[in-house]
C-alpha positions as CSV (number, residue, x, y, z in Angstrom):
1,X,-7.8,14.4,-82.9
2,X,-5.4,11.9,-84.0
3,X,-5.3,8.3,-82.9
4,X,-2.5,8.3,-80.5
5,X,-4.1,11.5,-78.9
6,X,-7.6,9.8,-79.1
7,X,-5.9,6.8,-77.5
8,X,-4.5,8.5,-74.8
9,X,-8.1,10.4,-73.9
10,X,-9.6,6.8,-74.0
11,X,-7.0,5.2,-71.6
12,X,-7.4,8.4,-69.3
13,X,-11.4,7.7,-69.0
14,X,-10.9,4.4,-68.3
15,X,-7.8,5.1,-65.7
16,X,-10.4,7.1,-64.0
17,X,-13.7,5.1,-64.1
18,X,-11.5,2.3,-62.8
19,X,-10.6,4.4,-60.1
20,X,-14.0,6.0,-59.3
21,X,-15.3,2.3,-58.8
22,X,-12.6,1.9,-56.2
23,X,-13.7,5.2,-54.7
24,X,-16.7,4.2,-54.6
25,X,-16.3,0.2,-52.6
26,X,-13.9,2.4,-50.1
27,X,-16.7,4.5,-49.4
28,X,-19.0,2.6,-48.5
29,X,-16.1,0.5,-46.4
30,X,-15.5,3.6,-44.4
31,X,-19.3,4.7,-43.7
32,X,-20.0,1.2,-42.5
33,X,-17.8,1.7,-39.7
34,X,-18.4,4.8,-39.4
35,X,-15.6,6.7,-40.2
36,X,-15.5,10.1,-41.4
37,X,-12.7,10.7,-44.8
38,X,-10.9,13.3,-45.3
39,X,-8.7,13.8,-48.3
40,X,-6.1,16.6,-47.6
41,X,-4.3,18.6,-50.8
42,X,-1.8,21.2,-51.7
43,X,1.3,21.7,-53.0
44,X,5.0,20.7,-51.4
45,X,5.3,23.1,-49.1
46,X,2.2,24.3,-47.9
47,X,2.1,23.1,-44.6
48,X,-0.3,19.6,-45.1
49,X,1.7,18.0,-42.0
50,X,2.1,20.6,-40.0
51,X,-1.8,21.7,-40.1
52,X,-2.6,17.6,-39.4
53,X,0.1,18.4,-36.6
54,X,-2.0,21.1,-35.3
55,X,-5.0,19.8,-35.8
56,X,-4.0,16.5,-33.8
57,X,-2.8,18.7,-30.7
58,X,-6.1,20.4,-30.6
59,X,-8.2,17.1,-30.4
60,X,-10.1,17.1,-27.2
61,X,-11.2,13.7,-27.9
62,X,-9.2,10.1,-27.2
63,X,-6.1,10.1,-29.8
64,X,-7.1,6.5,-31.1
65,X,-10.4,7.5,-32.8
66,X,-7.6,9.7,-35.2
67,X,-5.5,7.9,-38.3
68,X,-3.7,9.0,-40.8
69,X,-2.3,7.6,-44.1
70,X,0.9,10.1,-45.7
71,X,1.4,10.3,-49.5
72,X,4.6,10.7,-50.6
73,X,7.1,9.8,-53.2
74,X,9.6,8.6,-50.5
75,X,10.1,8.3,-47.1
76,X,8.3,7.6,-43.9
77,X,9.0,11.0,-42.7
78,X,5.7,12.2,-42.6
79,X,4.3,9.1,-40.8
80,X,7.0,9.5,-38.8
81,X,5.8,12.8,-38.0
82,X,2.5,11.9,-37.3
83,X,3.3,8.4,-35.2
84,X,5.5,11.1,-33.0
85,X,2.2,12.7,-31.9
86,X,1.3,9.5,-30.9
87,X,-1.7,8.9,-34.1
88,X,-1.7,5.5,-35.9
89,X,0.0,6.6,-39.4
90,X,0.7,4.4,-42.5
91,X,2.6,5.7,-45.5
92,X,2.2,5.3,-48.8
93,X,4.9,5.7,-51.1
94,X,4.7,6.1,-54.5
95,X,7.6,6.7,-56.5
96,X,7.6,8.4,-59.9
97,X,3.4,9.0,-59.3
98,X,2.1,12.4,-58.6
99,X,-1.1,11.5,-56.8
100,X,-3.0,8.9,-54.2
101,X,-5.5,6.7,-56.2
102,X,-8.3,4.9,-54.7
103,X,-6.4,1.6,-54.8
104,X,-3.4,2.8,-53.2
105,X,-5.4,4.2,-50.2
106,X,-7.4,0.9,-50.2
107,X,-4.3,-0.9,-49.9
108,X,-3.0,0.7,-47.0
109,X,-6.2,0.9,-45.4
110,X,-5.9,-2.7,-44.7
111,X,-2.2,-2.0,-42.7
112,X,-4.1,0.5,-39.9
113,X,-6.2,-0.9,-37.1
114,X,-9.4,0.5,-37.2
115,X,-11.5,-0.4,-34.7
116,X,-12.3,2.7,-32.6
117,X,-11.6,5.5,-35.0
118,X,-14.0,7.9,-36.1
119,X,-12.0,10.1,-38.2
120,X,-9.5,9.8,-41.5
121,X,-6.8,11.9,-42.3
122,X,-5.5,10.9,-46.1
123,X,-2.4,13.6,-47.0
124,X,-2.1,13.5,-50.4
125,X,1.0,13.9,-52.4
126,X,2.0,17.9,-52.9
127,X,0.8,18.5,-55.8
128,X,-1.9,21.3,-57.0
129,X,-2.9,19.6,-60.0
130,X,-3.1,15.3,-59.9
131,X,-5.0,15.2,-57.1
132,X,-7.7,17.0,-57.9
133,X,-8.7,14.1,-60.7
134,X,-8.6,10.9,-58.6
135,X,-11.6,10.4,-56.0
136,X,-10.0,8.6,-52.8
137,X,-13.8,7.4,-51.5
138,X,-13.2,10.5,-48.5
139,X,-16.2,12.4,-47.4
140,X,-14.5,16.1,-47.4
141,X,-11.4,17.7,-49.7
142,X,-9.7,19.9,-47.5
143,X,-7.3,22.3,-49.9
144,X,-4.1,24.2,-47.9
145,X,-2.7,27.2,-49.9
146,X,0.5,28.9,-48.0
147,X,1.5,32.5,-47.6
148,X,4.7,31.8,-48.9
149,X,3.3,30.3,-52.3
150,X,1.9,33.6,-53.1
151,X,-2.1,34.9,-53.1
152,X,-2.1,33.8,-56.9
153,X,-2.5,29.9,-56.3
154,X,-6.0,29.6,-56.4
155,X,-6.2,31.6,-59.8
156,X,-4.0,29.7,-61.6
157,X,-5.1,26.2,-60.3
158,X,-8.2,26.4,-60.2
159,X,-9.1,23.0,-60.9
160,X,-7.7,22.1,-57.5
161,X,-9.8,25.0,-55.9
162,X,-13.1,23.7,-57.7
163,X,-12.9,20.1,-55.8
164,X,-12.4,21.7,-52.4
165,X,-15.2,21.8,-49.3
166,X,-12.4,24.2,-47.0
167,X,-9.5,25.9,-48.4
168,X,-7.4,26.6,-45.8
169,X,-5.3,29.7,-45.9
170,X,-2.2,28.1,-44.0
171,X,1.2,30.3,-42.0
172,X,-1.0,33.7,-41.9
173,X,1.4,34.4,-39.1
174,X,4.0,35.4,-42.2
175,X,1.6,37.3,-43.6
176,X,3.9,40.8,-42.2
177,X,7.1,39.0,-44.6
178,X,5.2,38.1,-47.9
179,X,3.3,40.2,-50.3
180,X,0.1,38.1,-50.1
181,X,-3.1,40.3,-50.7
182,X,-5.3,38.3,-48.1
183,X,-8.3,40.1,-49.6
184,X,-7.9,39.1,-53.2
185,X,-6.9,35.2,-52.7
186,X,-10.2,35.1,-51.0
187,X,-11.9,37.2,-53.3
188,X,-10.6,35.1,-56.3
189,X,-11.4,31.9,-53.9
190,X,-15.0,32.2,-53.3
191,X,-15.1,33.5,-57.2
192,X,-13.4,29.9,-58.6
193,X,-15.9,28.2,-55.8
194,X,-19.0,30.1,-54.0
195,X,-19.2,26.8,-51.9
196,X,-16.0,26.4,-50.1
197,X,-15.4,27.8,-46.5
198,X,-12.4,29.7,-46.5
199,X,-10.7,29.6,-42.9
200,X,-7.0,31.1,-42.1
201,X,-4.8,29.1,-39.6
202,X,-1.2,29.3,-38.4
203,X,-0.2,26.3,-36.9
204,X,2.8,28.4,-34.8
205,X,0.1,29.7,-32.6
206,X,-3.0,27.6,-33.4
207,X,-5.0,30.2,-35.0
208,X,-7.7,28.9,-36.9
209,X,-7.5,25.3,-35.4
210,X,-10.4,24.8,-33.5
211,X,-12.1,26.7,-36.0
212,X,-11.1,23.8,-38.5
213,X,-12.2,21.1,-36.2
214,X,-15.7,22.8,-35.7
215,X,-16.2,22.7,-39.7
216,X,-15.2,19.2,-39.6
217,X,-17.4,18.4,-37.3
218,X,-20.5,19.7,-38.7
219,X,-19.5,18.2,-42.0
220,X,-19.4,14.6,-40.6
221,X,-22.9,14.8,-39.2
């Protein structure tokens, strides 16, 4: 390995063990109020709003103990979104990056009001890749792969797949328009990680919703 290359590895490490530390002080910020992280993934596209969307209509508890924080490159549209359904939402915007860090969710952290909410929704920037490397200080990693993408995702990001407690399987409703072997994507799923739940949802009809919320649940106990 030459220098520059060795360089790079070195500044990479340190990027992340910087980051990790951060993780780590957030953590610990959100379990002593009690608040249960979650740290959403996927690539543009694969329906990250849309299942929080869901997901928020289902909630049969008070809408205050819910916030949300958007990554995106630009815009508030997702906040927007979210602040529509009447959730406390913060974006974060940032620009050229692919990814949420740790000190970027800590940051906005500081903008919600807290008091009252049990439950963390961080959407991280669509990406299948970035994400994956850079601990937030959430409790769960919640990974949506879309019909539309194709059944092949999982195999050929795998790194994403590996970091995931729930992939979630998201617009099986299009299911009768794509060619997306159902069978295999889970097959190749449960083969990249034995641990993760695997639940299908389409947020046109709710499918899966509650079914999500109960997994949540039982993983913030």
């Amino acid at each position: 390995m030459d220098k520059d290359n060795s360089k790079a590895v070195e500044d990479m490490r340190s990027l992340l063990h910087k980051n990790d530390e951060v993780a780590a002080q957030t953590r610990k910020w959100l379990d002593s109020r009690q608040i249960f992280g979650i740290n959403l993934m996927g690539s543009p596209g694969s329906g990250k709003t849309t299942l929080l969307e869901s997901l928020i209509d289902c909630y049969q508890g008070d809408l205050a103990e819910l916030a949300v924080l958007e990554g995106d490159l630009e815009t508030n549209r997702d906040a927007d979104r979210i602040a529509g359904k009447g959730v406390q939402a913060e974006q974060i915007c940032t620009g050229s990056v692919c990814h949420l860090s740790a000190s970027m969710v800590a940051e906005a952290l500081e903008k919600l009001s807290l008091p009252g909410v049990n439950t963390l929704f961080i959407e991280n920037v669509g990406n299948l890749v970035c994400p994956s490397k850079f601990a937030l200080g959430t409790h769960l990693n919640i990974v949506a792969v879309s019909v539309p993408e194709g059944d092949d995702k999982p195999i050929k990001y795998p790194v994403m797949i590996r970091t995931a407690d729930i992939v979630v399987i998201t617009k099986t409703d299009l299911l009768p328009y794509f060619n997306f072997n159902l069978e295999r994507c889970r097959r190749e799923i449960q083969e990249i990680n034995p641990q993760a739940i695997i639940l299908e949802t389409a947020a046109t009809n709710a499918t899966g919703i509650e079914e999500l919320w109960r997994c949540i649940g039982e993983r913030s106990c």
